[in-house]
C-alpha positions in Angstrom: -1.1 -0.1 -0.3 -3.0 -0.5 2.6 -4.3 0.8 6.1 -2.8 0.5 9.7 -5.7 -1.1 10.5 -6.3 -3.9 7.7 -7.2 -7.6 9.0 -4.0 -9.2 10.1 -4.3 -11.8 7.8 -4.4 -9.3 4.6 -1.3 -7.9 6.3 0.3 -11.4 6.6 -0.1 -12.0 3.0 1.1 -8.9 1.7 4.4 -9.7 3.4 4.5 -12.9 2.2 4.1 -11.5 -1.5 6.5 -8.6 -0.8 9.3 -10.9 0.6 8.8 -12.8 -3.0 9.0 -10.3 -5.2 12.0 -8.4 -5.8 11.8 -4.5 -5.1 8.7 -4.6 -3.8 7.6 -2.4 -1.5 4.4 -1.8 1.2 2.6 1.7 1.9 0.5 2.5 4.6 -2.2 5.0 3.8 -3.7 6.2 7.4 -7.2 6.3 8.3 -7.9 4.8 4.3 -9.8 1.7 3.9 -11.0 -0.6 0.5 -11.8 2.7 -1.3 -8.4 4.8 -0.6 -8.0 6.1 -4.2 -11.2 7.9 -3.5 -11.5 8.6 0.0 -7.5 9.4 0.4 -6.5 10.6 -3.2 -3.2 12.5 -2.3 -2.1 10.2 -0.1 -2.5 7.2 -2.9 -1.0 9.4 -5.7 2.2 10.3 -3.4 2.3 6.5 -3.2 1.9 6.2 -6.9 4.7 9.3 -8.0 7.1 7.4 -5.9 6.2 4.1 -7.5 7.1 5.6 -10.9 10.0 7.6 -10.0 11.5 3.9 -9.1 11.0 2.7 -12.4 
C-alpha cells in the first residue's frame, strides 16, 4: 500500500519487490500518507478484504 504521491524512490522499490514476488500486488490509497490505517481506514481495509479473499 501506498500513496500517489510517495517519494519516487519508495515507489521504485516497491516494484522491484513486487516484480520478485509471486502474486503480489500494489494499492494506491489517495490522499493517505505513513499513517493510512488511521487516517484512511476504509480505504486500507478494502485493500485488506481483497488481500484475504485472494488467499
Amino acid at each position: 500500500m501506498r500513496s500517489r504521491s510517495t517519494a519516487p524512490a519508495i515507489i521504485a522499490t516497491n516494484d522491484g519487490l513486487a516484480a520478485r514476488m509471486p502474486d503480489a500486488v500494489q494499492s494506491v490509497i489517495e490522499g493517505a500518507g505513513h499513517m493510512a490505517p488511521i487516517t484512511h481506514p476504509k480505504p486500507v481495509a478494502e485493500v485488506v478484504r481483497e488481500l484475504l479473499e485472494r488467499s
